[in-house]
MOPAC internal coordinates of N, CA, C and O (Angstrom, degrees):
PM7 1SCF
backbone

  N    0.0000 0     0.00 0     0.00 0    0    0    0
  C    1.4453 1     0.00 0     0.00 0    1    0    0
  C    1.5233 1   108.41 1     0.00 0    2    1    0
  O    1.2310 1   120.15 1   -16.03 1    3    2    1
  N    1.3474 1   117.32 1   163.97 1    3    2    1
  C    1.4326 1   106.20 1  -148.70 1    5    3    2
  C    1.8305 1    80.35 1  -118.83 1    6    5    3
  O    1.2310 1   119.81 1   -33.16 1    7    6    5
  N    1.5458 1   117.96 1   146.84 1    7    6    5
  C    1.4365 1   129.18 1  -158.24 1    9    7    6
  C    2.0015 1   100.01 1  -138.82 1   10    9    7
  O    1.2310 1   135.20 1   -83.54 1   11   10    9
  N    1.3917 1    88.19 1    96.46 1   11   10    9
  C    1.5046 1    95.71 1  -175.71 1   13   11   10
  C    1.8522 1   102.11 1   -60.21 1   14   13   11
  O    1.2310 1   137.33 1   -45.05 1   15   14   13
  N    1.4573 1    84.03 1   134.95 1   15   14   13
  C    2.0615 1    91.86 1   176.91 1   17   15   14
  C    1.5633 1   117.28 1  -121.52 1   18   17   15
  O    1.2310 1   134.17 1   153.41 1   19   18   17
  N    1.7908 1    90.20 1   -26.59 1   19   18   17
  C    1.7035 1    86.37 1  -170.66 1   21   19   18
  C    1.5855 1    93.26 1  -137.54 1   22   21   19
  O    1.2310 1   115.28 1   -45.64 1   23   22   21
  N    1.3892 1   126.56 1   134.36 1   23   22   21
  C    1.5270 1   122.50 1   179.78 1   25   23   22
  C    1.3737 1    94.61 1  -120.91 1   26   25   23
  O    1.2310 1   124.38 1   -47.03 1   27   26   25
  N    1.7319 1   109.20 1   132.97 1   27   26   25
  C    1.4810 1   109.39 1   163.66 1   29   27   26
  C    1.6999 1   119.93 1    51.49 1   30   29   27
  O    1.2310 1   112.23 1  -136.93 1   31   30   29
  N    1.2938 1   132.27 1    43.07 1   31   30   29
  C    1.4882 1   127.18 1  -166.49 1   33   31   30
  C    1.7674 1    92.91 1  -141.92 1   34   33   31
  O    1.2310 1   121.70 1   174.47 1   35   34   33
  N    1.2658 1   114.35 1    -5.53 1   35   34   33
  C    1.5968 1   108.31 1  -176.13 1   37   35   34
  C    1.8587 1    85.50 1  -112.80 1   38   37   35
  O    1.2310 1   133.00 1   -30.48 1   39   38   37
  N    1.9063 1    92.48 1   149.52 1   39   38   37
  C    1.4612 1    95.35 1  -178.49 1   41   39   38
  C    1.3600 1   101.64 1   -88.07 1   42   41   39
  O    1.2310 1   133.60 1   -20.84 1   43   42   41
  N    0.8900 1    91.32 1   159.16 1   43   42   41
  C    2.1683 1   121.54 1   175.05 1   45   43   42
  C    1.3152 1   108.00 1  -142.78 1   46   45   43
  O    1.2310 1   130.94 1   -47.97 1   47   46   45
  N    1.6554 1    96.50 1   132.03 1   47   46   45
  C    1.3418 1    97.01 1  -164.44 1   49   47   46
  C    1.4451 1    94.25 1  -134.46 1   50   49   47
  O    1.2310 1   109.93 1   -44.16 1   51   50   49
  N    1.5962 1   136.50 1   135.84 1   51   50   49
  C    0.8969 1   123.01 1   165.14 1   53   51   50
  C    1.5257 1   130.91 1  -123.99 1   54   53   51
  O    1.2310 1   125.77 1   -34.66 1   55   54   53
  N    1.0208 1   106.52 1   145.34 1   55   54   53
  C    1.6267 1   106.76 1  -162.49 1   57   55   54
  C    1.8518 1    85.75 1  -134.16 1   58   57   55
  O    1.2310 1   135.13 1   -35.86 1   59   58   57
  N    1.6919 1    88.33 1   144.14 1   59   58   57
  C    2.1597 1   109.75 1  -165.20 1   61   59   58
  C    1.5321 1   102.72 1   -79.23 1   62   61   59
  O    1.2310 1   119.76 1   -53.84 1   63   62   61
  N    1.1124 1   118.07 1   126.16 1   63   62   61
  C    1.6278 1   116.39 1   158.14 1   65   63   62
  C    1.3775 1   102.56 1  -155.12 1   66   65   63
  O    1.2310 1   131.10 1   -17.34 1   67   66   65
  N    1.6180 1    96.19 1   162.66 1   67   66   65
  C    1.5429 1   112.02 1  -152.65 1   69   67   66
  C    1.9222 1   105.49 1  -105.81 1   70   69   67
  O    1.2310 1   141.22 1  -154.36 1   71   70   69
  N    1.1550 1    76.42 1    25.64 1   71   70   69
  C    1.9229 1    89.28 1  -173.30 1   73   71   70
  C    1.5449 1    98.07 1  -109.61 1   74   73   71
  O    1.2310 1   124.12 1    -0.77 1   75   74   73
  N    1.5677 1   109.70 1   179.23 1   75   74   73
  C    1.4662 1   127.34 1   166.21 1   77   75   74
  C    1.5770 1   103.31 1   -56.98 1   78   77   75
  O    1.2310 1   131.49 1   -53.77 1   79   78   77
  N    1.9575 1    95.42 1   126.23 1   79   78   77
  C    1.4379 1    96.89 1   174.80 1   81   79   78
  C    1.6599 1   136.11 1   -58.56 1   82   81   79
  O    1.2310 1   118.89 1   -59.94 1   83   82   81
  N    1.0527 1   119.73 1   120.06 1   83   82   81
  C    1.5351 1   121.17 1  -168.27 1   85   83   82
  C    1.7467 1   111.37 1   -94.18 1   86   85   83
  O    1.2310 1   123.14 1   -54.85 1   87   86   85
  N    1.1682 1   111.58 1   125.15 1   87   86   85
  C    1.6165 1   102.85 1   162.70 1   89   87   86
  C    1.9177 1   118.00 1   -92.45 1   90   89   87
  O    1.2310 1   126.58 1   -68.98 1   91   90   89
  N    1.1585 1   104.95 1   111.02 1   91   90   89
  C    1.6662 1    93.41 1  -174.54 1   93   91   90
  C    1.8216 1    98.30 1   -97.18 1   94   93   91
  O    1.2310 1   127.65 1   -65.57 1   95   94   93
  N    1.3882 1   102.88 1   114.43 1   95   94   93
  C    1.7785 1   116.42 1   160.97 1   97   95   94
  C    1.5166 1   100.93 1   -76.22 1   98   97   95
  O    1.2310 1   125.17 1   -42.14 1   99   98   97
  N    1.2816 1   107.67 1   137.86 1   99   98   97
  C    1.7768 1   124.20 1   174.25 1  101   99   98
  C    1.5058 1    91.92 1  -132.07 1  102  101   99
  O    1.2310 1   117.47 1   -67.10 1  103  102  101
  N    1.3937 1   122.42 1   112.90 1  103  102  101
  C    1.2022 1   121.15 1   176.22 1  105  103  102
  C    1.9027 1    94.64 1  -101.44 1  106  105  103
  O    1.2310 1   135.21 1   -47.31 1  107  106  105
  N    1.6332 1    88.17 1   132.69 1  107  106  105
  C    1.5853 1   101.22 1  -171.14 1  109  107  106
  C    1.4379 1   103.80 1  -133.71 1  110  109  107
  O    1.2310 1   121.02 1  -160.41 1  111  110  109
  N    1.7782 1   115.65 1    19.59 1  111  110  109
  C    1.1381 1   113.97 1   170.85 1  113  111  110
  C    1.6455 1   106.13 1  -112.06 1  114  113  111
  O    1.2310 1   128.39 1   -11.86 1  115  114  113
  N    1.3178 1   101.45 1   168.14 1  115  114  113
  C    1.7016 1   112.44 1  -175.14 1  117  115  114
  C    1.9578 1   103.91 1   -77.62 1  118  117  115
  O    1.2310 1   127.97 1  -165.10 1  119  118  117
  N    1.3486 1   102.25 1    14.90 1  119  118  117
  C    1.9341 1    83.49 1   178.04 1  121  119  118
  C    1.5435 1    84.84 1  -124.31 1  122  121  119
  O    1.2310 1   126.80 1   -14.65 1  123  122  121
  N    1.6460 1   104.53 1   165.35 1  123  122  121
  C    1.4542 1   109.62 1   178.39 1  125  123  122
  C    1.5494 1    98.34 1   -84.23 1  126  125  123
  O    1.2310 1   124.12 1   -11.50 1  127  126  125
  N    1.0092 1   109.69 1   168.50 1  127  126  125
  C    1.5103 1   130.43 1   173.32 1  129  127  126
  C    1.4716 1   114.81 1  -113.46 1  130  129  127
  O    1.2310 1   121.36 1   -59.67 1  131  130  129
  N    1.3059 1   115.00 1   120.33 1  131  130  129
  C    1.7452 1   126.40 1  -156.34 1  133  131  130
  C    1.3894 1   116.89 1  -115.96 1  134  133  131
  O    1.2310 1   117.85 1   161.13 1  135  134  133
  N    1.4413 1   121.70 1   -18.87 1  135  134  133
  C    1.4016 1   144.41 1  -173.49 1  137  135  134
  C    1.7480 1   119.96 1  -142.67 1  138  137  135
  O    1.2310 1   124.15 1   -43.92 1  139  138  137
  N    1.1796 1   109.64 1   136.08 1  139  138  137
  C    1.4987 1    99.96 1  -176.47 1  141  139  138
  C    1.9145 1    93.75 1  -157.03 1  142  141  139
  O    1.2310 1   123.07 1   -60.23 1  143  142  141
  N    1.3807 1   111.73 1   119.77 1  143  142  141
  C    1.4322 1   111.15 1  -157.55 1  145  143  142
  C    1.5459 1   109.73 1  -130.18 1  146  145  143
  O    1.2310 1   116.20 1   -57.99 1  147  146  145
  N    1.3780 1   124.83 1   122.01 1  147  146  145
  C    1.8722 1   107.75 1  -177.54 1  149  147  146
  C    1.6779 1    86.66 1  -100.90 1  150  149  147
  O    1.2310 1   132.34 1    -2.87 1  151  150  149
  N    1.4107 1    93.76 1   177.13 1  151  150  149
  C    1.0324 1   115.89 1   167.68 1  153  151  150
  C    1.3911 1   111.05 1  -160.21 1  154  153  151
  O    1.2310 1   113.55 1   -40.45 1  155  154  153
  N    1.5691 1   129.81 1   139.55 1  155  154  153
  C    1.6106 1   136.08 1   169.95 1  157  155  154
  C    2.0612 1    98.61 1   -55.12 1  158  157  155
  O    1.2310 1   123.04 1   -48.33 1  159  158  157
  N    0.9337 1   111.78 1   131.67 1  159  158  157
  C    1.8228 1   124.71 1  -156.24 1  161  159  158
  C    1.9728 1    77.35 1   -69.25 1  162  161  159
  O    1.2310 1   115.49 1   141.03 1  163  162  161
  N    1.5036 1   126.16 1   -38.97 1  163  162  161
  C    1.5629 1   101.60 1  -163.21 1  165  163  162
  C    1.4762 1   100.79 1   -70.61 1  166  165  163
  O    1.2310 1   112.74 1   163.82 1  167  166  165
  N    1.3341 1   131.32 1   -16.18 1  167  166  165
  C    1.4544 1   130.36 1  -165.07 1  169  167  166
  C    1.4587 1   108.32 1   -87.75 1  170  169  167
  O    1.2310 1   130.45 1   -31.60 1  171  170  169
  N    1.6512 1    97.45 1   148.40 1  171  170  169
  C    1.3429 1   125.66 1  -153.01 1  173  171  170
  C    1.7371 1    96.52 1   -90.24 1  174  173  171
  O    1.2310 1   111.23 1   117.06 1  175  174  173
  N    0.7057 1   134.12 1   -62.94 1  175  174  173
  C    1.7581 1   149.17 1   137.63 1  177  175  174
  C    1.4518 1   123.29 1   -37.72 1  178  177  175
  O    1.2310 1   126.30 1   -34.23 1  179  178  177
  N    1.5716 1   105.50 1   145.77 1  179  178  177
  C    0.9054 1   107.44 1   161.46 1  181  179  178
  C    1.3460 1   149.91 1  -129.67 1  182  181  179
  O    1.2310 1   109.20 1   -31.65 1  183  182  181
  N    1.4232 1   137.85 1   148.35 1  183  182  181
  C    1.6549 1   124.48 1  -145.24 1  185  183  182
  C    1.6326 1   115.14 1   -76.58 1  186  185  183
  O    1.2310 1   135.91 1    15.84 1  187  186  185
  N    1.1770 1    86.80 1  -164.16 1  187  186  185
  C    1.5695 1    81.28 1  -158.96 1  189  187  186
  C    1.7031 1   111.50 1   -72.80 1  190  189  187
  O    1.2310 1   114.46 1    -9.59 1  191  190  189
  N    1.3207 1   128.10 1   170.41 1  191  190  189
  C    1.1657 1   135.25 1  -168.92 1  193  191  190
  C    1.6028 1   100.74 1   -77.84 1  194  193  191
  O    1.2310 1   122.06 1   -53.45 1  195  194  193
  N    1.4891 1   113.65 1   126.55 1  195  194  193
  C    1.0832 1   122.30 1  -176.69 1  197  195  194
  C    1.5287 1   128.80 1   -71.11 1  198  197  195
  O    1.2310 1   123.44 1   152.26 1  199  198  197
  N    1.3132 1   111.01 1   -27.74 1  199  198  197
  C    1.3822 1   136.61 1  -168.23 1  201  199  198
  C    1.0900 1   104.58 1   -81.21 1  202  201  199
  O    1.2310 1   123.56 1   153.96 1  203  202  201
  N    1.6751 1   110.78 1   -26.04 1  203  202  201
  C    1.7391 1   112.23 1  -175.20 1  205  203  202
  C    1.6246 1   113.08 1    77.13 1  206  205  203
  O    1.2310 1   123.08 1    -0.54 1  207  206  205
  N    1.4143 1   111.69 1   179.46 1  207  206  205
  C    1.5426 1   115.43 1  -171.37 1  209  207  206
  C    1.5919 1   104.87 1   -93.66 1  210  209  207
  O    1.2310 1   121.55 1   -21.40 1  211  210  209
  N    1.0900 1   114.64 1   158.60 1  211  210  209
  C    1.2815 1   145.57 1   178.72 1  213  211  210
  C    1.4432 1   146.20 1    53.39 1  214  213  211
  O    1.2310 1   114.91 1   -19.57 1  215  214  213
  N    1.0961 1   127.25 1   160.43 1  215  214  213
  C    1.5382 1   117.84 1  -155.13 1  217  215  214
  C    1.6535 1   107.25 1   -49.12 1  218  217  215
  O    1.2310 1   111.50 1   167.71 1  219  218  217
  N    1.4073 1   133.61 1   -12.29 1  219  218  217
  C    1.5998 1   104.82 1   160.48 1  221  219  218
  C    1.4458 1   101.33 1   -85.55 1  222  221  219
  O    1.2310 1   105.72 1  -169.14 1  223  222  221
  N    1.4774 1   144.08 1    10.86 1  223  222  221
  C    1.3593 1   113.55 1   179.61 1  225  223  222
  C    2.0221 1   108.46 1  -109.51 1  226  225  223
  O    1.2310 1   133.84 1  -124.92 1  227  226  225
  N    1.8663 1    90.85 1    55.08 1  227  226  225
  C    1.5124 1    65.79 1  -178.03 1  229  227  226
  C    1.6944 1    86.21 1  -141.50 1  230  229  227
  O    1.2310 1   120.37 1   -15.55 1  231  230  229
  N    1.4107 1   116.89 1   164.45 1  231  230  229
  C    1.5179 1   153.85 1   165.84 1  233  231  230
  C    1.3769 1   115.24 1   -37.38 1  234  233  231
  O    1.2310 1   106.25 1  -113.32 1  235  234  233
  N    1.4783 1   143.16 1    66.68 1  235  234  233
  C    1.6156 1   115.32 1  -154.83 1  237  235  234
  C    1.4975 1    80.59 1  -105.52 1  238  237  235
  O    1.2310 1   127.95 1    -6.18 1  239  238  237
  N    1.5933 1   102.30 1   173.82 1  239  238  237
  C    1.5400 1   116.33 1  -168.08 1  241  239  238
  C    1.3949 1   107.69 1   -61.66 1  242  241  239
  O    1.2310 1   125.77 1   -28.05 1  243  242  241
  N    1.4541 1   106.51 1   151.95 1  243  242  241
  C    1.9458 1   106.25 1  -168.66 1  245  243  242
  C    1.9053 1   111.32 1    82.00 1  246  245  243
  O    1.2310 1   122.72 1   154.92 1  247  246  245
  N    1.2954 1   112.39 1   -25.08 1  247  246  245
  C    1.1851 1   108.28 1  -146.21 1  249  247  246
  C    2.0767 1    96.87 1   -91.20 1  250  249  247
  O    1.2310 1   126.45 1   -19.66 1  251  250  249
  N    1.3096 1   105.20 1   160.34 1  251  250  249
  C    1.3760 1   107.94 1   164.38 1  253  251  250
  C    1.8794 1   120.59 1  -126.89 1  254  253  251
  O    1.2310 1   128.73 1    -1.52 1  255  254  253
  N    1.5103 1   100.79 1   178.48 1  255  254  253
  C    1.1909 1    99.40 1  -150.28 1  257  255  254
  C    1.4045 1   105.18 1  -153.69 1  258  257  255
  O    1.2310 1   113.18 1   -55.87 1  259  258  257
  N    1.3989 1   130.49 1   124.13 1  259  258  257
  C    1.6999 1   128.57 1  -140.32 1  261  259  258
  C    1.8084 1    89.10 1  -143.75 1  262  261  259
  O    1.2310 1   131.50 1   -75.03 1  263  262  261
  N    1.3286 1    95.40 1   104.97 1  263  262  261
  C    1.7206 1   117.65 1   167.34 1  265  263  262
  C    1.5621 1   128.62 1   -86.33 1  266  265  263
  O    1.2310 1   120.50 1  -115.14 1  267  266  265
  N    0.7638 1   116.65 1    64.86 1  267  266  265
  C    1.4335 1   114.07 1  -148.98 1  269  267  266
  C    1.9107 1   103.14 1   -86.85 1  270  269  267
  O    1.2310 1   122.27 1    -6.43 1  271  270  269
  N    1.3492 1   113.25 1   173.57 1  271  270  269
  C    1.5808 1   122.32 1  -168.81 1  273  271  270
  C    1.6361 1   105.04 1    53.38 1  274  273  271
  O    1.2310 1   116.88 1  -145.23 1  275  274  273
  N    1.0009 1   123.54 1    34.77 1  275  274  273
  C    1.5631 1   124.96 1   156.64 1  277  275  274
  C    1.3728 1   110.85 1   -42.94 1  278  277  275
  O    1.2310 1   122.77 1   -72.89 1  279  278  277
  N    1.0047 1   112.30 1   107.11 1  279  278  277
  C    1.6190 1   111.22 1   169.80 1  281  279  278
  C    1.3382 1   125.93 1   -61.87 1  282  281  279
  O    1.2310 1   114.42 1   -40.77 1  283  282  281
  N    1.4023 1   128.17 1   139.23 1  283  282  281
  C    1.8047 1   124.22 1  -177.24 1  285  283  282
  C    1.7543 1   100.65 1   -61.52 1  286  285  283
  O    1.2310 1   132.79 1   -27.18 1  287  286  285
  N    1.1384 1    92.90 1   152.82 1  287  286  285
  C    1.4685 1   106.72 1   159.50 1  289  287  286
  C    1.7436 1   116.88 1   116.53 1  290  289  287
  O    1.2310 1   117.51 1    32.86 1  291  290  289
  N    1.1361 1   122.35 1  -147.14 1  291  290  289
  C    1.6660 1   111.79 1  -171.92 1  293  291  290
  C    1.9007 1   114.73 1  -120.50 1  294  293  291
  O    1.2310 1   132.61 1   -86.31 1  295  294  293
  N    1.3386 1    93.25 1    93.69 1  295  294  293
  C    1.5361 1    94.98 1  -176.13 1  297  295  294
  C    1.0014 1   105.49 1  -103.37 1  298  297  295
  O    1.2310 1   113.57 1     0.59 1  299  298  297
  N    2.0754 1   129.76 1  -179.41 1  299  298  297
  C    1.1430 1   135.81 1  -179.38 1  301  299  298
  C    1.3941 1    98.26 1  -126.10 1  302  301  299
  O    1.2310 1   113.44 1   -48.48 1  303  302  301
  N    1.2819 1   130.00 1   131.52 1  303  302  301
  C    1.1199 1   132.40 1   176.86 1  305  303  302
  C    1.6384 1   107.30 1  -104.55 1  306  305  303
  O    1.2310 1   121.32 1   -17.44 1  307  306  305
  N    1.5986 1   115.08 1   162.56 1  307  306  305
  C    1.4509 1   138.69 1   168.57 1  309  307  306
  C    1.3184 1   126.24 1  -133.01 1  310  309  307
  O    1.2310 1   117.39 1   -30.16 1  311  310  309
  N    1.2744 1   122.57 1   149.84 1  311  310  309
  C    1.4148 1   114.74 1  -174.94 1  313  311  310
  C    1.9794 1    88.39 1  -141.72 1  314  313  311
  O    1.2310 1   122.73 1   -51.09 1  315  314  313
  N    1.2696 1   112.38 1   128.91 1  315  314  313
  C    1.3460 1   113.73 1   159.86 1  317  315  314
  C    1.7855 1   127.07 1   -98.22 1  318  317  315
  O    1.2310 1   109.67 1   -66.91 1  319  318  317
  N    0.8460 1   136.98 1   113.09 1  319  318  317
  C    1.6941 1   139.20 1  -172.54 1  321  319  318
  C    1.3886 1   100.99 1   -80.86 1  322  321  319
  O    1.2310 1   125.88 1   -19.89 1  323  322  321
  N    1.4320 1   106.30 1   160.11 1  323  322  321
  C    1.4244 1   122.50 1  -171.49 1  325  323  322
  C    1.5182 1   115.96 1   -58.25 1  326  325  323
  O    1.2310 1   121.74 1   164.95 1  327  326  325
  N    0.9585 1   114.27 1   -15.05 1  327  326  325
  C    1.8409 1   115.11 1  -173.01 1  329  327  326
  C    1.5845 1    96.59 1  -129.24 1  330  329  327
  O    1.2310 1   119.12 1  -135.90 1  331  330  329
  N    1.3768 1   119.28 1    44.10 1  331  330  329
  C    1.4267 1   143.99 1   136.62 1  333  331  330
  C    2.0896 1    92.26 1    95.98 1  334  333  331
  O    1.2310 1   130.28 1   158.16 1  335  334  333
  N    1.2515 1    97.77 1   -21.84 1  335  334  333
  C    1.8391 1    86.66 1  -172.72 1  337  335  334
  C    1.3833 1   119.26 1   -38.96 1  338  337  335
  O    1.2310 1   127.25 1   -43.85 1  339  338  337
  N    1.3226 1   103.65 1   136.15 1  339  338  337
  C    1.5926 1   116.30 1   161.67 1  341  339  338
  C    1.2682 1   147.39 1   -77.33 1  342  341  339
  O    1.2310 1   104.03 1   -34.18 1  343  342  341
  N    0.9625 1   147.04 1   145.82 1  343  342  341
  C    1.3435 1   138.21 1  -172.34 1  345  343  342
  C    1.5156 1   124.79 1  -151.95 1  346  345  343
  O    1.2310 1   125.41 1   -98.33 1  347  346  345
  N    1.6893 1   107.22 1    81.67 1  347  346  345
  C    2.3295 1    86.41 1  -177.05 1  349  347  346
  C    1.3777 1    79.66 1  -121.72 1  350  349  347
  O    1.2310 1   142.68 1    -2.20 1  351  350  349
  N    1.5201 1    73.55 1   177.80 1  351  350  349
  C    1.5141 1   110.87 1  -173.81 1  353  351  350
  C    1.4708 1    99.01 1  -137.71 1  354  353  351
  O    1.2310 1   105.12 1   -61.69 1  355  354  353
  N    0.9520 1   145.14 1   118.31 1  355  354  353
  C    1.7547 1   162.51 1   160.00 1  357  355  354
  C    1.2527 1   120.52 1   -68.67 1  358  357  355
  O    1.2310 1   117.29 1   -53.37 1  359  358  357
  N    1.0590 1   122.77 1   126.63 1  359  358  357
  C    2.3274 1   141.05 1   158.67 1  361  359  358
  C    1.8518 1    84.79 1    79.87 1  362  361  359
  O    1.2310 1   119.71 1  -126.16 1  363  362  361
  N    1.8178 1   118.16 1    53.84 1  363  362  361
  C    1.4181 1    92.32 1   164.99 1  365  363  362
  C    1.5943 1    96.36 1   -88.65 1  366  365  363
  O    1.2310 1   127.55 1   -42.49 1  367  366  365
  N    1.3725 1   103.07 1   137.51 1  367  366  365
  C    1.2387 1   127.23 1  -176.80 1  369  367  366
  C    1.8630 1   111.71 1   -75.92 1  370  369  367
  O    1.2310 1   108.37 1  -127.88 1  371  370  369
  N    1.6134 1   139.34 1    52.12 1  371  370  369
  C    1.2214 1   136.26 1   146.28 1  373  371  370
  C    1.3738 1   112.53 1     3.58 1  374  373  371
  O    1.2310 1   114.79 1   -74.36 1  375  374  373
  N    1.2783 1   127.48 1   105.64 1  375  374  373
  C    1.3494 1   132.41 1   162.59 1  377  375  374
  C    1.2151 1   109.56 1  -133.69 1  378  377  375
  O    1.2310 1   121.52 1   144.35 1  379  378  377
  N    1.6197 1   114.71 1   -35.65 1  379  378  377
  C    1.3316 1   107.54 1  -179.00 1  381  379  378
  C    1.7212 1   112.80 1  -165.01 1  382  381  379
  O    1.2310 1   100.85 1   -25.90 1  383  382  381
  N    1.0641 1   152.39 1   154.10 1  383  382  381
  C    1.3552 1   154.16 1  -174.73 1  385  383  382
  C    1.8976 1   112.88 1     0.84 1  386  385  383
  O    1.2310 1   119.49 1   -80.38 1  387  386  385
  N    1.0874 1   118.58 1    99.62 1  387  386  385
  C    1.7012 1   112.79 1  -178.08 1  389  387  386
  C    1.3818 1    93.25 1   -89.81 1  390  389  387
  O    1.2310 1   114.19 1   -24.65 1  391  390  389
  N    1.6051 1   128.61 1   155.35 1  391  390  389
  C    1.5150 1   124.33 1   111.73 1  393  391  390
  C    1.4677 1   112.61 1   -90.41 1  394  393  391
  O    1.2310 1   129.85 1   -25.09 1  395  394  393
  N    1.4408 1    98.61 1   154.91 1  395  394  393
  C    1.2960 1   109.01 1  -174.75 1  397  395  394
  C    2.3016 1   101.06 1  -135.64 1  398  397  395
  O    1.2310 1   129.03 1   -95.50 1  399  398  397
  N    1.5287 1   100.20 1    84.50 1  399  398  397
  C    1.6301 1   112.96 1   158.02 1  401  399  398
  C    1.2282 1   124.81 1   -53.82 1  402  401  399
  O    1.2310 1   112.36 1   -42.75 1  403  402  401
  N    1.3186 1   132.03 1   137.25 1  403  402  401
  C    1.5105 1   149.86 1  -163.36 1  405  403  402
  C    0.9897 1    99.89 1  -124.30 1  406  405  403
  O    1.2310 1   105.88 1   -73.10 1  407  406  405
  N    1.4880 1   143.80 1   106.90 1  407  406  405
  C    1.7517 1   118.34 1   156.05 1  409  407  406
  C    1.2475 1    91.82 1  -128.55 1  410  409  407
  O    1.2310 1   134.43 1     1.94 1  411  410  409
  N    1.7958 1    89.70 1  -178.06 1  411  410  409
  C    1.5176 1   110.07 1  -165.09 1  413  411  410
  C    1.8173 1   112.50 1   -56.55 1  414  413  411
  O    1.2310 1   130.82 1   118.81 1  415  414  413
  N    1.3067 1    96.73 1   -61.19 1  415  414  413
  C    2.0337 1    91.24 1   154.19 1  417  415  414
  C    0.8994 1   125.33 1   -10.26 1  418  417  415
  O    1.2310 1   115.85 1    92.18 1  419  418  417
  N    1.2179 1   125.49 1   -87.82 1  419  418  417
  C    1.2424 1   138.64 1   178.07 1  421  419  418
  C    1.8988 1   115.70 1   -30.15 1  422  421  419
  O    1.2310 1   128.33 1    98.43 1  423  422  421
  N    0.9516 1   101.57 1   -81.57 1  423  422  421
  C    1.7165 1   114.46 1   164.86 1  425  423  422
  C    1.5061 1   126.95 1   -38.41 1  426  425  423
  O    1.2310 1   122.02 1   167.08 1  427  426  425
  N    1.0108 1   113.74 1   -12.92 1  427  426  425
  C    1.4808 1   144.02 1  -171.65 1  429  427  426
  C    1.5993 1    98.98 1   -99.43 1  430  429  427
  O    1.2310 1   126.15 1   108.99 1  431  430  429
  N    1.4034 1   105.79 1   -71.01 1  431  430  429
  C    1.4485 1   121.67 1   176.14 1  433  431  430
  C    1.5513 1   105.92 1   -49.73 1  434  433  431
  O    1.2310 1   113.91 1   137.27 1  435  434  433
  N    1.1996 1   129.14 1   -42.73 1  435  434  433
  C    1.4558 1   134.51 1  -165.33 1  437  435  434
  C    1.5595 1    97.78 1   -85.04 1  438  437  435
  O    1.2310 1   105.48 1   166.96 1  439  438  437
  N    1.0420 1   144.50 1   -13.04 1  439  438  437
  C    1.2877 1   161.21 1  -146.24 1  441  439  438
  C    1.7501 1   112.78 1  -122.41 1  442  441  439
  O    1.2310 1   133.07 1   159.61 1  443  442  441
  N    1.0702 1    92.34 1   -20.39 1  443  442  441
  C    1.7997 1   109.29 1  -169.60 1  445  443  442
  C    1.9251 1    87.21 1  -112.08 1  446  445  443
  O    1.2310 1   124.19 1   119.95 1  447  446  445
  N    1.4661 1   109.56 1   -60.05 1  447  446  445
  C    1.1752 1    91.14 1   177.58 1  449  447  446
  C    1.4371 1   145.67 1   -59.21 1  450  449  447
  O    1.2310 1   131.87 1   170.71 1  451  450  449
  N    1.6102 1    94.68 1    -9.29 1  451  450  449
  C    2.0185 1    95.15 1  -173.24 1  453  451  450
  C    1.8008 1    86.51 1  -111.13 1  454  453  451
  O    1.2310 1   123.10 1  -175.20 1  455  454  453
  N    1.3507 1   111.66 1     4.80 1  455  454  453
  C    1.6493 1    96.42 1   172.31 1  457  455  454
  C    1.4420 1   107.48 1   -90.46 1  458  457  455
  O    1.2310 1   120.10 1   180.00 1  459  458  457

């Protein structure tokens, strides 16, 4: 079951294009990023890990990260960091091209909140 930790505190940025919706991760924090998970916002679960398995499929600091065929509509996304922290954000509304920034804040904040 999916356990809201962080609401609305990670930026999203969206910029218009007429292509398949893309989520771009910019990890701008000092931990790698190992997990990154959508889910449709009514679902109880969540899908499979986007990043895929193994140490080349992950986010390291500086690094970016291109999701492409995002489906329209209102999903909740997750991101897990290397020393297990959590991070979603709930009802982001997909309409059209997101970035999605990581910094150390953030991870910190997500870190304070599930402690």
């Amino acid at each position: 079951m999916k356990r809201i930790i962080l609401l609305g505190a990670l930026s999203l940025i969206t910029t218009s294009s007429a292509f398949a919706l893309e989520l771009h991760v910019v990890n701008s924090s000092k931990s790698a990023i190992h997990h990154l998970y959508l889910t449709d916002s009514k679902d109880k679960e969540w899908g499979p890990d986007q990043l895929g398995d193994g140490p080349a499929n992950i986010v390291k600091p500086g690094g970016k990260f291109v999701l492409s065929n995002v489906k329209k509509g209102t999903l909740d996304v997750r991101v897990v960091a290397e020393d297990g922290t959590e991070c979603e954000i709930d009802d982001v509304t997909f309409a059209e091209n997101m970035e999605w920034k990581i910094t150390e804040a953030i991870l910190n904040k997500c870190a304070a909140d599930a402690g």
